[in-house]
Every structure is written in structure tokens, then in C-alpha cells.
N, C-alpha and C positions, 0 to 999 in steps of 0.2 A: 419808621415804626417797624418794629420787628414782634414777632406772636412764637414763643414757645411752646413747642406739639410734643408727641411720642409716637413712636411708628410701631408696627410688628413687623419683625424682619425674620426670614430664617438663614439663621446665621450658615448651617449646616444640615444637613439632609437629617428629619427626626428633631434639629435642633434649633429651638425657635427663642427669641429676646424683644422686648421691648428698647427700643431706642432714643434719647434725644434728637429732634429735628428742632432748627430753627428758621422759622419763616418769613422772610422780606413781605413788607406792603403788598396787599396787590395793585396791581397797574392795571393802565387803560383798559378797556373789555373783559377784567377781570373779578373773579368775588372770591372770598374768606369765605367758609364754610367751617362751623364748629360742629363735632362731629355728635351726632346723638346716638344711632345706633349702624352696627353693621353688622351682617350676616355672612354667617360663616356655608360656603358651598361645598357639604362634605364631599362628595366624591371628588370633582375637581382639586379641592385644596388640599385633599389629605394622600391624591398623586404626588403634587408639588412638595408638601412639607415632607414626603418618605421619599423624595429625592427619582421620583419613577416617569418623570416625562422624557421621552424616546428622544433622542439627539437630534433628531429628523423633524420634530417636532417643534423647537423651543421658539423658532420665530411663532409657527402657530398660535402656541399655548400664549404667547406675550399678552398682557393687561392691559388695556389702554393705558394707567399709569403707572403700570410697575417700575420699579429700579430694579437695578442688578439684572443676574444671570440664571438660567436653569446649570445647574441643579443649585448654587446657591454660590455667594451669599444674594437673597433675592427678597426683595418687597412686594407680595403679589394679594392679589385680592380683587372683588369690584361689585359689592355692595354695601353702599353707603348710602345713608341718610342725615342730615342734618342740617344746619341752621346757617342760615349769611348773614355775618355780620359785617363782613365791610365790599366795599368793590360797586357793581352793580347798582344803580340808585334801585332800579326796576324791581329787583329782585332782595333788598333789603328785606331784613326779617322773614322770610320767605321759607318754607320747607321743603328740602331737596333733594332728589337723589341722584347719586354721581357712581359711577364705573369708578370708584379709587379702591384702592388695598387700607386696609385696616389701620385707622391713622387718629388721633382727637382731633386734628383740626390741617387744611390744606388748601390752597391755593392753585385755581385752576380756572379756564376759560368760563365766559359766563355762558358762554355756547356749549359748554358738557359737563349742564346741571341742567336737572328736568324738574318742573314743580310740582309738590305733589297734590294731587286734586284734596281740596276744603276737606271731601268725605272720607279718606282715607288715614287712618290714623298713622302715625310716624313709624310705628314697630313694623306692623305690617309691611311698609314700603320698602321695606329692604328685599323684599320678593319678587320686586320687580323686575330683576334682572335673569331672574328661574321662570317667572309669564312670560317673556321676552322671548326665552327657549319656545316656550308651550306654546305660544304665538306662531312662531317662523316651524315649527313643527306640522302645526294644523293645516297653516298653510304649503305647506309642504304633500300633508298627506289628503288635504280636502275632501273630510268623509262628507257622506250624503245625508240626506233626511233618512233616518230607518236606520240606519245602517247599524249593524253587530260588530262592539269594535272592545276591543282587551288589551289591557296598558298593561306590559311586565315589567313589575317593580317599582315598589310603593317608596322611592324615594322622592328628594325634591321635585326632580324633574317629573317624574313619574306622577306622582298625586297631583302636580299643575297643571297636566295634561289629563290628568284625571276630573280635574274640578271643570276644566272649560268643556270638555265633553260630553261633563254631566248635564250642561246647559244648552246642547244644540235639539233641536225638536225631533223627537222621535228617537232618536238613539239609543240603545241599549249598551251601555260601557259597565265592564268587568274590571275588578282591579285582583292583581295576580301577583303573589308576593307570598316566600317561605314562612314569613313569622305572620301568624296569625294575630298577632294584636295589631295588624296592618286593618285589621278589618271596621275596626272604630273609626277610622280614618277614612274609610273607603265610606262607612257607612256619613259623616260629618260633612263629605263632599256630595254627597247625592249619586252614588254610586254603588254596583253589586262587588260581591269579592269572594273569591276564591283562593285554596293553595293551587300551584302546578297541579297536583295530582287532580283535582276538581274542580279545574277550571270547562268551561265551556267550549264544544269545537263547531267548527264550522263560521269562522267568524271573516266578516269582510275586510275587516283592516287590524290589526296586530300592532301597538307602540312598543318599541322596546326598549326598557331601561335599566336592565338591571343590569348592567357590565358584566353579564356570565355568559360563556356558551352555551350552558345547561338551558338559562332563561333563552337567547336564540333560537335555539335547535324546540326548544317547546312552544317558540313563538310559530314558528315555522308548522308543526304538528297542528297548531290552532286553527289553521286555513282552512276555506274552503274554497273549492277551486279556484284557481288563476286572481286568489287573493295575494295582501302586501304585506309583508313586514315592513313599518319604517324605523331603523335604526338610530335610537340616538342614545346611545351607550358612547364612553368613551374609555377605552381599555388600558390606556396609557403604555407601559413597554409588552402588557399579554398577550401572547399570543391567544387565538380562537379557533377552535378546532370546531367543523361541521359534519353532519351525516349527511351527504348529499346524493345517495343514489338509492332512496326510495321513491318517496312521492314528489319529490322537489320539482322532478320533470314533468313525470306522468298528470301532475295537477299543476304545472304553470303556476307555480309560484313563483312571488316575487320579493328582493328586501333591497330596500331604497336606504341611502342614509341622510342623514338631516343633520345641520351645523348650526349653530348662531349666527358664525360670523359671518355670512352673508346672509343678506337679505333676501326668502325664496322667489327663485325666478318666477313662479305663478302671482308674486304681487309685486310685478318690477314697477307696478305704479305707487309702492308705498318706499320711504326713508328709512333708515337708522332713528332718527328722529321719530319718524310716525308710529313705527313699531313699538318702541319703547312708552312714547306717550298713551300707545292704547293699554300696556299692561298693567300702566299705574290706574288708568280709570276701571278695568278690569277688576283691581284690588278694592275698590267699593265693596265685593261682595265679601261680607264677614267670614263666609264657610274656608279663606284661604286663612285663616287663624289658625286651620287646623293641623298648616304647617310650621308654625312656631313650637317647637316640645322643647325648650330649653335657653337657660340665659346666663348670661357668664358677666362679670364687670375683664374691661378690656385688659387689665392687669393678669389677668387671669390667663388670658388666651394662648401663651405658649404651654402650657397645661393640660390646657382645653382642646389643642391641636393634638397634643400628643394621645390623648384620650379617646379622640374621634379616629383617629389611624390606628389605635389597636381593637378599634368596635369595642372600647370598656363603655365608652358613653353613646349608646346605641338613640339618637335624634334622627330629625328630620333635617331643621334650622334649626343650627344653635345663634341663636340673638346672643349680639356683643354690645354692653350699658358700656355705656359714657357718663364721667360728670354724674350728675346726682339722677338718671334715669335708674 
């Protein structure tokens, strides 16, 4: 048996195509997944699709199942959601989400596909992989009960870490982001918001995500003494430039960075595995809707790519329909 797919591939830096793939049965400990929806991770993807991840980098930046090469031709992606229909007896009919690139339908371990909890709807779950972030972040920066804590930059990453912080007791979380229609968002996750200019200071913990040194260098100003910045921008080939000889010293400050791909050493008792499964049941809560602003049928998506790398199509998650979704 053989199952006829379509991949997105970027052929060339800026230059993206849909492809024929043709995929063999799956075999022992294997499942067929037909693709329902996947999500597009602006910042990350629209490094890759402009051809901008750093030489130094490319083993890094790799997708668990990408093809190809940085800077191209290359298959990259890894939010996906959808449906098993062959392999697995266990996991037949089943709703799923997998670390693959932008595909209608693929063939992969039945060991890296996660199910998705009853309450979580399918659109939704393509987020799992941006909670995942927000997840290994938290625990990275493990704010306290109380604490005064300011997320810069109201993207994906940003608002996830926005949403889970909205929900720890006592904390006061600020969202801090140039365009003001950030603030429906801010307000939809159960959080304050501000611009730069009027944001809040004297704060105990600082996220930062907005890939600027401006946003840094103001994450930095936001402290209050021998507070943290935790860093989870990723700049791709920019350089970042700092002002480090005011208060940086004099007030013992601090900027930490934070990664996905390990798991933080303050939960060396949780998985890959367990991380991931808590972000799906995390997506229970509806207020992460608030990161869906956008939907595209897959056809569309070298388009759609080209769009989100020149900021014409200003989202959060762009949702990619499959099939009749």
C-alpha cells in the first residue's frame, strides 16, 4: 500500500512550493497520520524561509523531521495535528500531535505522536509545541507566588508565557509589545499591558521575546534590583547590541537564556515526553484561542510564508486547513 501526500518545501531562500510525496505502509511500531491542521511558528519559520539561520546554527535549528538543508532546499516545520489512520491498533482513529513540517499526511513512530486530550479541540493543538516553549521557560525562570513579572513581546511565544502566568496565584504579569492592538490579547489572556514607553518598573522577573535589542536593553531597565531577564528571543544571523555600563552593575542584574531543546535542568525529573504532554492538557484552557488570528488552506502556504516574512500579514498563529477543515 502506498498513500499519496504533499509536502511544503522551501525550495530557495523567500522561495517556497508544495510538493508530491509518496508514502510506503507503515510498519511495525508505526502510524499513518492524515494531516488536519498545522501551524505556522512565525518567528522561527520566517528565519528559515528568508534563508537567515547562522551557519553555526543549522545542526541546532534541525526539526525533528525535517529533510534537506539550511539554507535550502529544505522541509522544516513542527506543528502538526491530525488523524491515524493506519499503523498503531492503540492509537487508531486517534487525535494527534507530532513535531513534523507542513505535510497532508506522514509516516512516523508511534512513539512521536502525542494524543490529544478529549477537551482540547484539534485547531487549538497545534499550539502545543509554542506551550512546550512556555513550559521549559517557567521552569527555567520559576517565578514565586507575588511576584512582578513583564513578558516583552506579544508574540507566540510571548502571549504563552503570557497566558501561563496569568494563571499562577498572586502574580501580577504585564504584557509589553509596540503595537497596541496587542492589548485585546493581553487583555483575552488574563493579563495587564502596556507599550515600552508605559510599561511598569521595578519588576522581579522580565521574559523576553521580542527578538530586539531595543525590547532587551528595556527588559533590562524594567528591573528591580539584582532582578532577571530570561531570554528567549532567537535572533537568528542579528547581531545585538547592549548598554551595559549604567545600572546593569550597580543593580546586579541578571539575563538568563532559555531553549526548548532541552529539557530545564530545574525539572531534570520530567521527559521530552512529559513536557509536551503537559502542554496539550494546558490547552484545555479556551483563553489560548486567543492565539489563533489567522487561517490559510495548505495550498496557499507558500504565499502565506511569503506574507508573514514581509510583516504584510501581521498574526500571531497562522492555522494551516487541510482536506475539507
Amino acid at each position: 500500500m502506498t498513500v499519496d501526500a504533499h509536502a511544503f518545501w522551501l525550495r530557495a531562500p523567500g522561495e517556497g512550493e508544495i510538493r508530491p510525496v509518496r508514502l510506503a505502509a507503515p510498519g511495525p511500531g508505526e502510524v499513518l497520520v492524515r494531516t488536519r491542521f498545522s501551524g505556522v511558528s512565525r518567528g522561527t519559520e520566517t528565519l528559515v524561509f528568508t534563508g537567515r539561520v547562522p551557519a553555526d546554527q543549522h545542526d541546532a535549528m534541525r526539526a525533528p523531521f525535517q529533510e534537506g538543508d539550511f539554507p535550502a532546499p529544505v522541509k522544516y516545520g513542527y506543528l502538526s495535528v491530525g488523524t491515524v489512520e493506519a499503523g498503531d491498533e492503540r492509537l487508531l482513529g486517534r487525535t494527534v500531535f507530532c513535531l513534523y513540517p507542513h505535510q497532508s499526511a506522514y509516516v512516523v513512530p508511534a512513539d512521536a505522536v502525542t494524543v490529544v486530550p478529549d477537551g482540547v479541540p484539534a485547531e487549538r493543538a497545534v499550539l502545543a509545541g509554542t506551550v512546550e516553549t512556555a513550559v521549559n521557560a517557567l521552569w527555567d525562570a520559576a517565578p514565586l507566588v507575588g511576584d512582578r513579572v513583564t513578558v516583552i513581546g506579544g508574540g507566540m511565544v510571548g502571549c504563552a508565557v503570557t497566558a501561563l502566568l496569568a494563571r499562577f496565584p498572586g502574580v501580577r504579569v504585564e504584557l509589553v509589545d509596540a503595537d497596541p492592538a496587542r492589548a485585546r490579547v493581553a487583555a483575552a489572556l488574563g493579563a495587564g499591558f502596556a507599550t515600552p514607553a508605559d510599561a511598569t518598573g521595578e519588576r522581579d522577573l522580565v521574559v523576553h521575546a521580542s527578538a530586539t535589542a531595543d525590547g532587551l536593553q528595556r527588559g533590562l531597565e524594567l528591573l528591580r534590583p539584582e532582578g532577571t531577564v530570561l531570554e528567549l528571543s532567537w535572533y537568528g544571523d542579528r547581531p545585538v547590541t547592549l548598554a551595559l555600563g549604567g545600572a546593569f552593575h550597580s543593580r546586579r542584574l541578571g539575563i538568563r537564556s532559555s531553549q526548548v531543546g532541552t529539557v530545564s535542568p530545574r525539572r531534570a525529573d520530567r521527559s521530552y515526553a512529559d513536557r509536551l504532554a503537559l502542554a496539550l492538557d494546558l490547552l484545555a484552557d479556551p483563553a489560548f484561542d486567543a492565539l489563533l488570528t489567522g487561517r490559510s488552506r495548505f495550498d496557499d502556504l507558500p504565499d502565506v510564508l511569503d506574507r508573514l516574512a514581509s510583516g504584510e500579514l501581521p498574526v500571531l498563529c497562522h492555522l494551516i486547513t487541510y482536506g475539507e477543515e
